[in-house]
C-alpha positions as semicolon CSV with decimal commas, in nm:
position;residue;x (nm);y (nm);z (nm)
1;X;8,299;17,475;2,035
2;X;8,566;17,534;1,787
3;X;8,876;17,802;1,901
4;X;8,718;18,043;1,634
5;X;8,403;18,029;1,834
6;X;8,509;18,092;2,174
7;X;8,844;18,308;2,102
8;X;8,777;18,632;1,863
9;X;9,079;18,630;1,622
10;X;9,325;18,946;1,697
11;X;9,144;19,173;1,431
12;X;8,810;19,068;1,589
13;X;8,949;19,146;1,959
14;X;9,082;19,505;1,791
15;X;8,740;19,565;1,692
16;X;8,584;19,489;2,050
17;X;8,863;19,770;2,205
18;X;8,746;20,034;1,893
19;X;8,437;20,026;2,076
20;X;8,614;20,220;2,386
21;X;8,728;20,440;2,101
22;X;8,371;20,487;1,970
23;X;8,207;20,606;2,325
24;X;8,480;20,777;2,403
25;X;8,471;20,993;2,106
26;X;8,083;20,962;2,134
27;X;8,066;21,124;2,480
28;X;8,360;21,381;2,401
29;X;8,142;21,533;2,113
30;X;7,849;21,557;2,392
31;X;8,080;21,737;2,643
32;X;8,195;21,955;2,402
33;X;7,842;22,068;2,320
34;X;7,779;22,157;2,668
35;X;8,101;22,332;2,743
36;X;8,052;22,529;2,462
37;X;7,672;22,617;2,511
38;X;7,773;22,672;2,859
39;X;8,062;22,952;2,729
40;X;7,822;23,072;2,549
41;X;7,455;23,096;2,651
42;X;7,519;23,083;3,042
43;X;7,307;22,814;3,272
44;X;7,553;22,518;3,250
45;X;7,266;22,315;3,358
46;X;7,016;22,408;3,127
47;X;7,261;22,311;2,811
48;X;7,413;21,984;2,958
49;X;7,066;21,869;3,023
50;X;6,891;21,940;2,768
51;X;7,253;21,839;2,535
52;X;7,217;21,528;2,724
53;X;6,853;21,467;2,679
54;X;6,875;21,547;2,273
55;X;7,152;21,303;2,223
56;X;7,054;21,017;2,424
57;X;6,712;21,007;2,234
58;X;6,906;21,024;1,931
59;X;7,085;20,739;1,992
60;X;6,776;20,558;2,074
61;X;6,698;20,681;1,678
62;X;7,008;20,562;1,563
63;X;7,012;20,202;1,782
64;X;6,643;20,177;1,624
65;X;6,755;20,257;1,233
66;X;7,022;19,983;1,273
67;X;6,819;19,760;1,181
68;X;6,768;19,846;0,835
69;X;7,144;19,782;0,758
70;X;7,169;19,462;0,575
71;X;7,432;19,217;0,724
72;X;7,608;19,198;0,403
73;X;7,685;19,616;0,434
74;X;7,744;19,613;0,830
75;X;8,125;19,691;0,787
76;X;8,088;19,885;0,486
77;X;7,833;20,107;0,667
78;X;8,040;20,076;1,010
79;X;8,312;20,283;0,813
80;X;8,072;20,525;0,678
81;X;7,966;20,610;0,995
82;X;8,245;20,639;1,147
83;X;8,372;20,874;0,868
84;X;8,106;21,062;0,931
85;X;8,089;21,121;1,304
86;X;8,483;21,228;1,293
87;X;8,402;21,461;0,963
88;X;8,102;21,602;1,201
89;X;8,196;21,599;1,544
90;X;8,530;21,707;1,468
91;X;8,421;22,039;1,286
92;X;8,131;22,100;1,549
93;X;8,278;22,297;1,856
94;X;8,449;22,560;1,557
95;X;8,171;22,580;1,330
96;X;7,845;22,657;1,650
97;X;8,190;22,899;1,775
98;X;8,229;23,072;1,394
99;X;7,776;23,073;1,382
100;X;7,788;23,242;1,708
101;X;8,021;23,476;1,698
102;X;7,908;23,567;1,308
103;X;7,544;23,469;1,297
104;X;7,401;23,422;1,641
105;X;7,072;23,352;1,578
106;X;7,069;23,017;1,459
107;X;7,283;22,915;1,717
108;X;7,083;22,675;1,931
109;X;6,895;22,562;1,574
110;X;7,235;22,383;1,466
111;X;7,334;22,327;1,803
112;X;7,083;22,047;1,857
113;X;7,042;21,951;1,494
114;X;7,433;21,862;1,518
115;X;7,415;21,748;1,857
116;X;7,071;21,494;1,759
117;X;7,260;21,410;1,432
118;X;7,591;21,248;1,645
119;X;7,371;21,107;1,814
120;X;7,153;20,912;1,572
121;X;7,529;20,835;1,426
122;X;7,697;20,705;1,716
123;X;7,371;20,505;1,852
124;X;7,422;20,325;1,525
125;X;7,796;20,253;1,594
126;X;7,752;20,034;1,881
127;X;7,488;19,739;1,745
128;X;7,700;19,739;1,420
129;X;8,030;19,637;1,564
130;X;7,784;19,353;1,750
131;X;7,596;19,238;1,442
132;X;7,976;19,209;1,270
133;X;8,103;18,996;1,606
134;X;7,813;18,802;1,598
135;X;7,836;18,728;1,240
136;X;8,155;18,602;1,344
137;X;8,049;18,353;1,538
138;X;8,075;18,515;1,854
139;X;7,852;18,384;2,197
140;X;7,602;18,623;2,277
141;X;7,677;18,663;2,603
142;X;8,040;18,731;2,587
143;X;7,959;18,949;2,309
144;X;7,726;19,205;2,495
145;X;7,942;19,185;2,814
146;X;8,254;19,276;2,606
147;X;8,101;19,537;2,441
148;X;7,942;19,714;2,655
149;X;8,226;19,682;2,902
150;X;8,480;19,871;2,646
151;X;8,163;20,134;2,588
152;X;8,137;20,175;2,989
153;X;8,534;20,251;2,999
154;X;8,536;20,464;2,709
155;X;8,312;20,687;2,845
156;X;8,480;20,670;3,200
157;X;8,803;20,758;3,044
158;X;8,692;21,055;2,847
159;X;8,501;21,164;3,098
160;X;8,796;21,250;3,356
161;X;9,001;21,367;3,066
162;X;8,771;21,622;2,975
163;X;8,803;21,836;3,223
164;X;9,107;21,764;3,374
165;X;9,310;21,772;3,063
166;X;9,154;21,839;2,705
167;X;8,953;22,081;2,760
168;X;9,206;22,327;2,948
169;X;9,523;22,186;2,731
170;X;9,373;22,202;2,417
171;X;9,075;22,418;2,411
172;X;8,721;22,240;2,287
173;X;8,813;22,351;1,895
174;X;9,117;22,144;1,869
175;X;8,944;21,870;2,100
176;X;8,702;21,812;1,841
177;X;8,967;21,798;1,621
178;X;9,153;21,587;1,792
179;X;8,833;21,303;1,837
180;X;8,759;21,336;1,471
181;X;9,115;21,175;1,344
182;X;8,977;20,910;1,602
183;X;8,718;20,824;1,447
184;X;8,895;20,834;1,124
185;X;9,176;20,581;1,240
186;X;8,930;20,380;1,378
187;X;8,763;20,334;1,023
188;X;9,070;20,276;0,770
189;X;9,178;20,037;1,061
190;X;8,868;19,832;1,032
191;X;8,949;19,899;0,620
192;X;9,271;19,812;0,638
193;X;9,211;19,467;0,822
194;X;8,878;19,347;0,675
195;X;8,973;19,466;0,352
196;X;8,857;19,150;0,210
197;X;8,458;19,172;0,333
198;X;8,472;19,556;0,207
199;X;8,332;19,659;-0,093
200;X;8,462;19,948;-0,312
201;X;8,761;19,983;-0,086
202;X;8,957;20,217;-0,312
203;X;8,672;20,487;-0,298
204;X;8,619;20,440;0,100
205;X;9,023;20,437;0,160
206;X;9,014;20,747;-0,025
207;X;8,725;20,926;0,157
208;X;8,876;20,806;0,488
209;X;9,205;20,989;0,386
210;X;9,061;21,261;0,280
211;X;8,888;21,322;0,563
212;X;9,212;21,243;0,824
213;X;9,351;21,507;0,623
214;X;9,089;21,751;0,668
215;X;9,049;21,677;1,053
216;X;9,447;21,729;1,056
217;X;9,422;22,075;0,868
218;X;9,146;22,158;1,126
219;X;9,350;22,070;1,447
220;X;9,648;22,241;1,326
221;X;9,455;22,565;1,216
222;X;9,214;22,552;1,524
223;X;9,421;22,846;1,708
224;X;9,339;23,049;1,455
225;X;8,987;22,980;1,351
226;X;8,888;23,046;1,675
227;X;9,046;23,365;1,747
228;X;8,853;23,480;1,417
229;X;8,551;23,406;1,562
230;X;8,623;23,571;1,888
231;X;8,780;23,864;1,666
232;X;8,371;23,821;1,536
233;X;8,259;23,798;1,859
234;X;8,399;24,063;2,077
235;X;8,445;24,313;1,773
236;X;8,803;24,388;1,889
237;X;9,106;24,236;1,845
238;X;9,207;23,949;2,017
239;X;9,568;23,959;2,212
240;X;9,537;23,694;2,480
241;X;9,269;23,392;2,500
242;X;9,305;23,048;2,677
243;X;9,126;22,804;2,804
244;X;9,130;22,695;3,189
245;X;8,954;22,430;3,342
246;X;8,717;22,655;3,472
247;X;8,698;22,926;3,191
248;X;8,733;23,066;2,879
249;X;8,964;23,404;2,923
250;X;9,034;23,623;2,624
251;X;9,176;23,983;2,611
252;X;9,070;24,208;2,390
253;X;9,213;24,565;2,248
254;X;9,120;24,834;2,084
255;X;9,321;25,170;2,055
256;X;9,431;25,220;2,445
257;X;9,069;25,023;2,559
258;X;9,183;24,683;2,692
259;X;8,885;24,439;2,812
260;X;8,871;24,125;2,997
261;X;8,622;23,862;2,872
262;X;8,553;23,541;3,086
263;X;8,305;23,309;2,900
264;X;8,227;23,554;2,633
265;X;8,102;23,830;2,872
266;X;8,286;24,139;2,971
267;X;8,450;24,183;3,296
268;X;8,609;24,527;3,273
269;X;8,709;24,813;3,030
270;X;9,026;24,966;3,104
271;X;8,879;25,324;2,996
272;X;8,619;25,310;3,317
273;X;8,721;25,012;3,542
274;X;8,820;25,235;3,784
275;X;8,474;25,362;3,822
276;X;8,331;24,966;3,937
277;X;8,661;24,970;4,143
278;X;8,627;25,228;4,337
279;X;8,232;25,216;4,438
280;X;8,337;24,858;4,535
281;X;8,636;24,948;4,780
282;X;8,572;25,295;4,853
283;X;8,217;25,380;5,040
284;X;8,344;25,107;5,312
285;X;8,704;25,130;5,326
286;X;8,680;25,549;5,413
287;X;8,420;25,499;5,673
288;X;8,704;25,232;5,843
289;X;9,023;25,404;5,902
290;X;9,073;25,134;6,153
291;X;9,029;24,811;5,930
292;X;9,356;24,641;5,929
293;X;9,253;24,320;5,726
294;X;9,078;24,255;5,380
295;X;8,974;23,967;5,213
296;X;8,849;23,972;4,831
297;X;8,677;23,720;4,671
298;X;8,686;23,662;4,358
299;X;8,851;23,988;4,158
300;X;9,139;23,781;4,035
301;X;9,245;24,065;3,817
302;X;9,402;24,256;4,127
303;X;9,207;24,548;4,003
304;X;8,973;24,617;4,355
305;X;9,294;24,488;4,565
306;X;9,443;24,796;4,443
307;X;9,231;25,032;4,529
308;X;9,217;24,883;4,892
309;X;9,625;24,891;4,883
310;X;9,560;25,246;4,851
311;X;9,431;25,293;5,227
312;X;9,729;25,362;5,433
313;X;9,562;25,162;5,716
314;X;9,522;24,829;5,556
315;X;9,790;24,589;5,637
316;X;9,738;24,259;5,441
317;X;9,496;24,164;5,205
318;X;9,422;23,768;5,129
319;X;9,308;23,737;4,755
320;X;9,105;23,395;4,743
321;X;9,040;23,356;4,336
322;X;8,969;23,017;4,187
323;X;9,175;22,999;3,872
324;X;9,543;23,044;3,913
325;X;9,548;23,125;3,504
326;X;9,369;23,454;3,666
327;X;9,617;23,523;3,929
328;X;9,903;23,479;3,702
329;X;9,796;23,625;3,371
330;X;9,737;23,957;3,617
331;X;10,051;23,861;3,806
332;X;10,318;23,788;3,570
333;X;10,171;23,996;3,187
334;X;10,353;24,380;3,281
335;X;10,090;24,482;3,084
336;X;9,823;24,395;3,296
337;X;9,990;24,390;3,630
338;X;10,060;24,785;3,524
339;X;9,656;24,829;3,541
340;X;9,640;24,693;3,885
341;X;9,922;24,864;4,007
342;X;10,094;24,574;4,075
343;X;9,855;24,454;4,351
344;X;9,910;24,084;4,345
345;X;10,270;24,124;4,416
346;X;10,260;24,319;4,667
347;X;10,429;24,215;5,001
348;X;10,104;24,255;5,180
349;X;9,883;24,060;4,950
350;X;9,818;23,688;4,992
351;X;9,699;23,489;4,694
352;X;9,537;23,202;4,737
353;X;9,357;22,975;4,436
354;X;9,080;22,815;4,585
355;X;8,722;22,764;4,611
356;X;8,605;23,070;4,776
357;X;8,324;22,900;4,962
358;X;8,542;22,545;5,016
359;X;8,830;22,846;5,187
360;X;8,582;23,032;5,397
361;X;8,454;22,673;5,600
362;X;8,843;22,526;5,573
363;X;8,922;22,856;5,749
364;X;8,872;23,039;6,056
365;X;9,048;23,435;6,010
366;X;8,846;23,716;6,078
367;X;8,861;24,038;5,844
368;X;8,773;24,389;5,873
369;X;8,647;24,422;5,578
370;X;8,528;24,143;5,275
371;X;8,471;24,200;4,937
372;X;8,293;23,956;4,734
373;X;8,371;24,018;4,319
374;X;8,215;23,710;4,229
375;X;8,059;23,717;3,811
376;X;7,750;23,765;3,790
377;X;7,454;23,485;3,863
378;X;7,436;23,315;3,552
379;X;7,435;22,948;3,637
380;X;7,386;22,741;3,970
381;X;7,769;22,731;4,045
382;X;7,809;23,090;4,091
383;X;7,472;23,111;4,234
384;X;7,546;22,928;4,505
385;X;7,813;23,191;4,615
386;X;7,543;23,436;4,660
387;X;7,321;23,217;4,891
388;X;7,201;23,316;5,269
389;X;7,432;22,971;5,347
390;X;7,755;23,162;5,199
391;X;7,722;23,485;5,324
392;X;7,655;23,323;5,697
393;X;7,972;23,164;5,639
394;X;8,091;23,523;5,541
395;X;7,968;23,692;5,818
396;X;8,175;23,422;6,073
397;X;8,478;23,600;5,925
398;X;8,429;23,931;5,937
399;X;8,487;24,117;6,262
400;X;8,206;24,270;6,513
401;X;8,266;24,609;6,326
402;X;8,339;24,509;5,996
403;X;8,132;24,509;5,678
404;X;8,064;24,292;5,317
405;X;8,072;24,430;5,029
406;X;7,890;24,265;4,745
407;X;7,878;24,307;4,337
408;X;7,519;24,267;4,277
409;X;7,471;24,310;3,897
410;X;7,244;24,584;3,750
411;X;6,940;24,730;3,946
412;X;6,852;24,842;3,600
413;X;6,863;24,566;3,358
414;X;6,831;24,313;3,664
415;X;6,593;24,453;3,910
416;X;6,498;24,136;4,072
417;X;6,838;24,001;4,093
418;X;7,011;24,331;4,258
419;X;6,745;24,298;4,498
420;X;6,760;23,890;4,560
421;X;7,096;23,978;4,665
422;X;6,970;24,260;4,888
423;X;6,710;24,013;5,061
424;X;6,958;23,703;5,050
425;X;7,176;23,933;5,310
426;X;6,916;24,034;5,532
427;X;6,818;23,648;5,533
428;X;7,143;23,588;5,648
429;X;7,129;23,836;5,919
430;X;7,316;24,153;5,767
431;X;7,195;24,483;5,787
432;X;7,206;24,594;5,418
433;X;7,311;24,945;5,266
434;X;7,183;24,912;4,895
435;X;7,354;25,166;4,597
436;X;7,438;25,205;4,264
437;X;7,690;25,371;4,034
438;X;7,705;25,423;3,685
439;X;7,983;25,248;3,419
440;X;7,942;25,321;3,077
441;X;8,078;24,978;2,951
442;X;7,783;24,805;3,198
443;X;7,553;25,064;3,253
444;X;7,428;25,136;3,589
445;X;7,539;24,857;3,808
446;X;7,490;24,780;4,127
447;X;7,634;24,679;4,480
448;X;7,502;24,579;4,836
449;X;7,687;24,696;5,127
450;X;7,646;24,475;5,465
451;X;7,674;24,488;5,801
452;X;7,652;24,281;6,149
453;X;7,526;24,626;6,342
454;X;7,322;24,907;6,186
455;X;7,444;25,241;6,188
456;X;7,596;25,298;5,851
457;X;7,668;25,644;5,708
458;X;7,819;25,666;5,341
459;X;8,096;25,858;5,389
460;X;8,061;26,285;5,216
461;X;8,481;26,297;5,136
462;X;8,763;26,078;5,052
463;X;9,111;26,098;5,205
464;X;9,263;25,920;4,894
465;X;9,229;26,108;4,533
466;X;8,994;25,931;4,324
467;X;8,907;25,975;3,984
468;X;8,484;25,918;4,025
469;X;8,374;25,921;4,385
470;X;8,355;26,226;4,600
471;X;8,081;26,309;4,874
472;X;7,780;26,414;4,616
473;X;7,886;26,138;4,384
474;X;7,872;25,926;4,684
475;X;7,529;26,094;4,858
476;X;7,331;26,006;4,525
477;X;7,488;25,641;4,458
478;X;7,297;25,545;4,799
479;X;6,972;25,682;4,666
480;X;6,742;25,517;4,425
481;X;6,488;25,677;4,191
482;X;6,154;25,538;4,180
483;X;6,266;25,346;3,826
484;X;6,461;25,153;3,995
485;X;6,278;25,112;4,341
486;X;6,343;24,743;4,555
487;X;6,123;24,518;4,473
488;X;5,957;24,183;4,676
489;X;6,138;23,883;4,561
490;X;6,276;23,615;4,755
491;X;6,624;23,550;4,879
492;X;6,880;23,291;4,738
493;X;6,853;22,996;4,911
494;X;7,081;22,697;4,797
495;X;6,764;22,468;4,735
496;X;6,573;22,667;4,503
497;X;6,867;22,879;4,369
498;X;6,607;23,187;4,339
499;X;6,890;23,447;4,233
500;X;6,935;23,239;3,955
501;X;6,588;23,237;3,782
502;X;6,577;23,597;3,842
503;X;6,913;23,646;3,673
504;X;6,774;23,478;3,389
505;X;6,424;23,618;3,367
506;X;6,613;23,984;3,398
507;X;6,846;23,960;3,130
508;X;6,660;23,774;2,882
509;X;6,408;24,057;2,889
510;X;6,669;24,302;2,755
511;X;6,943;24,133;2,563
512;X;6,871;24,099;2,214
C-alpha cells in the first residue's frame, strides 16, 4: 500500500480533528437546549430527556438522508452544512430566549423543531467527512476508529466545559455564539484547503463570510439581546443578571420595587419581602428566647438571617447557600446588602457555599433552631432537599428542644405540594405545626413548622417590632379555612420524588 493509502495527507488529517470540532459543537447546541428549557420551563429532567431523545432520532434522520448526497457534492454539501448548523445553532439559545420572553406560546413548538433540525444537520456531518476520507483512499478500519475517536473526545471535551466554564463565563446566548463561528471556521477551512474539488467557491466563500460575520455581530451584541428579552420577560427593567453554574440571577427594578429572579421565577419583592421573612423567622424564634444557634439553608440573599439577627438571644448564625455569586452579590452590592441589613457581614454570621445536604452529613453541629429557604420543588434536584432522607439528616442537627422551619410553597395554588411537605416531616419523625401567610407578590404562601417533641404554641406577641406579624396576625396564620384544608398525599421520598409530581400537577393547573 502506497504512503497516500496508509498516511492521510496533512489537510486530510485536519479534516479527521474537525470532526472533534463537529461533536463538540454538535453536543454544545444540545446542552444549550436543555439549560435553557431547564431556565425556563422547570423539570431539568423532563427537557434534557426529552432534548436528548428529539435530537438523537434526528441524527438517525440525518445519518439516514446521507445517503442521497452524491460523492461528487460530499464537500460541497459538507460546507453547506456546516454553514448551516453555525448560522442555526448559533442564533438558537437568543432567539427560543427573545420567543419566550415575547411570545411564549410557541416556545416548546420551535424548541424541538430547532433542536430535531441540528440534529438531522449534524447526523449528516459525521458520514460526510467519512465518505470524503474514504474517497481518499483511506482503510476502513482506520477510518471509523479515527473518526469516531475525535467524535467521542469532542463530546467529552464540551461536555466538562459546559458547565464548568461556558455556561457560567459566558452565559448560553454568547455560547451559541461562540459554537457557531466554529462551525463557520471549520467550513472556509475545508474551502480554503480543498478549494480545488469545490464548486462555485466564490459564492460559498462568500456565504461562509457572511455568516462568520453575522455569528460575530451576534456574540458581541449577545449582552444586550438578552437583557431585552428579560426586559420582555420580567416586564421591569433589568439592573443586574448573570449566569452561575448553577443559575440564572437577574435583578429587576421598577420605581423603589426591586425583585430577585433565579431561573426566571421570582424570589422576593422588596415592597413585601418582609412579610415571607418574618412568618419564616418569627413564629419560632419568639417562642425560643433561649435558642443560641441558627442555621439557614438556602436564603442566600441574607434577607431571613436578618430577621433572626434581630433576636437579642441568638449568637451565631451559619448561612449554608450553594452559589457564592448569591452570597456575594448580597454581600458586597450596598444596594442589596442595605435590604438585608447587612446580615452576611455580620460578625456572628458564618457563610458557607456548599451543598446544603452534602454540609449537613459532612457535619455534625447541633442548632437551636433551622431554617430551610430552599426554591420551590420544581425539578428532582431541589426535590431531593425536601425528602424524609434530608430532613432526618436535619433533625440530627437540631437540638432536643429545637425546631425546623420549612418554606413549603402555596397551600393555595399548590395544595398537594404544601401538604407533601407536611407529610414528608411527619415521615421523618417531626411533629408538624402547618400555617400560612399572605404576600401579595406570591399570594398566600405557605410554611411547615417542625418539631422533635409536641407541645407547640404559636406565640400571641412579639418582643421585636415587626411590620406584619402580631398575636391575631399570628393566631389566624396557624388556622386553615376549609378551601384550603390538608389533603392525603404521600410524602417525598427520594425514590419516587412524590413532591415533585405534585409540584408540577399544582402549578400547571393554574399558570397560564
Amino acid at each position: 500500500m502506497s504512503d497516500a493509502t496508509s498516511k492521510p495527507a496533512a489537510p486530510d488529517r485536519l479534516l479527521i480533528l474537525s470532526v472533534f470540532v463537529v461533536a463538540s459543537c454538535g453536543l454544545a447546541y444540545e446542552l444549550i437546549a436543555g439549560a435553557l428549557s431547564s431556565y425556563l420551563l422547570g423539570d431539568s429532567v423532563l427537557q434534557f430527556s426529552s432534548i436528548i431523545g428529539c435530537y438523537l432520532f434526528a441524527m438517525g434522520v440525518g445519518s439516514h438522508l446521507s445517503k442521497y448526497v452524491d460523492d461528487r457534492d460530499v464537500l460541497a454539501r459538507f460546507i453547506d452544512i456546516e454553514l448551516l448548523v453555525g448560522l442555526i445553532g448559533g442564533v438558537s439559545a437568543t432567539v427560543l430566549f427573545l420567543l419566550f420572553a415575547w411570545m411564549s406560546a410557541p416556545f416548546r413548538t420551535v424548541l424541538y423543531a430547532l433542536v430535531f433540525a441540528l440534529g438531522v444537520l449534524v447526523g449528516m456531518e459525521i458520514p460526510l467527512v467519512m465518505r470524503v476520507l474514504h474517497n481518499k483512499q483511506a482503510r476502513f478500519s482506520e477510518l471509523v476508529s479515527r473518526v469516531l475517536t475525535f467524535d467521542y473526545l469532542g463530546a467529552l471535551a464540551v461536555s466538562l466545559l459546559f458547565p464548568l466554564v461556558l455556561a457560567p463565563k459566558l452565559g448560553l446566548s454568547r455560547t451559541g455564539f461562540l459554537f457557531g463561528m466554529v462551525n463557520a471556521a471549520v467550513a472556509l477551512w475545508t474551502l480554503r484547503h480543498y478549494a480545488a474539488d469545490i464548486p462555485n467557491i466564490r459564492a460559498r466563500l462568500t456565504r461562509g463570510i457572511l455568516v462568520m460575520t453575522f455569528l460575530a455581530g451576534g456574540l458581541v451584541m449577545s449582552e444586550q439581546l438578552t437583557r431585552w428579552a428579560e426586559r420582555g420577560l420580567y416586564g421591569d427593567d433589568v439592573i443586574f443578571a448573570t449566569t452561575t453554574p448553577y443559575q440564572r440571577l437577574v435583578l429587576t427594578r421598577w420605581k423603589d420595587d426591586t425583585r430577585l429572579h433565579i431561573n426566571g421565577n421570582l424570589q422576593f419583592s422588596s415592597r413585601d419581602e418582609h412579610r415571607y421573612h418574618e412568618a419564616l423567622v418569627h413564629p419560632a424564634l419568639q417562642s425560643m428566647p433561649w435558642a443560641r444557634s441558627v442555621l439557614v439553608l438556602g436564603g442566600g440573599d441574607g434577607l431571613a438571617v436578618r430577621e433572626i439577627l434581630r433576636h437579642a438571644n441568638v449568637e451565631h448564625v451559619t448561612l449554608v447557600d450553594l452559589d457564592p455569586a448569591m452570597t456575594d452579590l448580597f454581600t458586597r452590592n450596598s444596594e442589596l446588602a442595605g435590604l438585608n441589613g447587612g446580615s452576611l457581614s455580620d460578625p456572628r454570621v458564618t457563610v458557607v457555599n456548599a451543598d446544603a445536604g452534602q454540609w449537613l452529613d459532612e457535619h455534625a453541629d447541633v442548632f437551636d433552631l433551622i431554617v430551610a429557604d430552599f426554591p420551590d420543588p420544581s425539578n428532582f434536584g431541589l426535590g431531593k432537599l425536601y425528602s424524609v432522607p434530608i430532613y432526618r439528616l436535619m433533625a440530627r442537627h437540631l437540638s432536643e428542644n429545637g425546631a425546623l422551619v420549612v418554606q413549603s410553597t402555596s397551600p393555595w395554588f399548590a395544595p398537594r405540594s404544601f401538604w407533601c411537605i407536611d407529610a414528608t416531616l411527619r415521615e421523618a419523625g417531626f411533629h408538624t405545626h402547618p400555617y400560612h401567610a399572605y404576600v401579595p407578590s406570591f399570594g398566600e404562601w405557605g410554611f411547615n413548622l417542625a418539631t422533635r417533641r409536641p407541645g407547640y404554641t404559636p406565640p400571641t406577641a412579639y418582643s421585636i417590632p415587626t411590620r406584619f406579624l402580631d398575636g391575631e396576625t399570628t393566631r389566624l396564620m396557624f388556622r386553615f379555612p376549609p378551601d384550603m384544608k390538608p389533603l392525603p398525599v404521600e410524602p417525598n421520598h427520594l425514590n419516587n420524588q412524590r413532591l415533585v409530581h405534585y409540584f408540577e400537577q399544582d402549578w400547571g393547573n393554574v399558570v397560564r
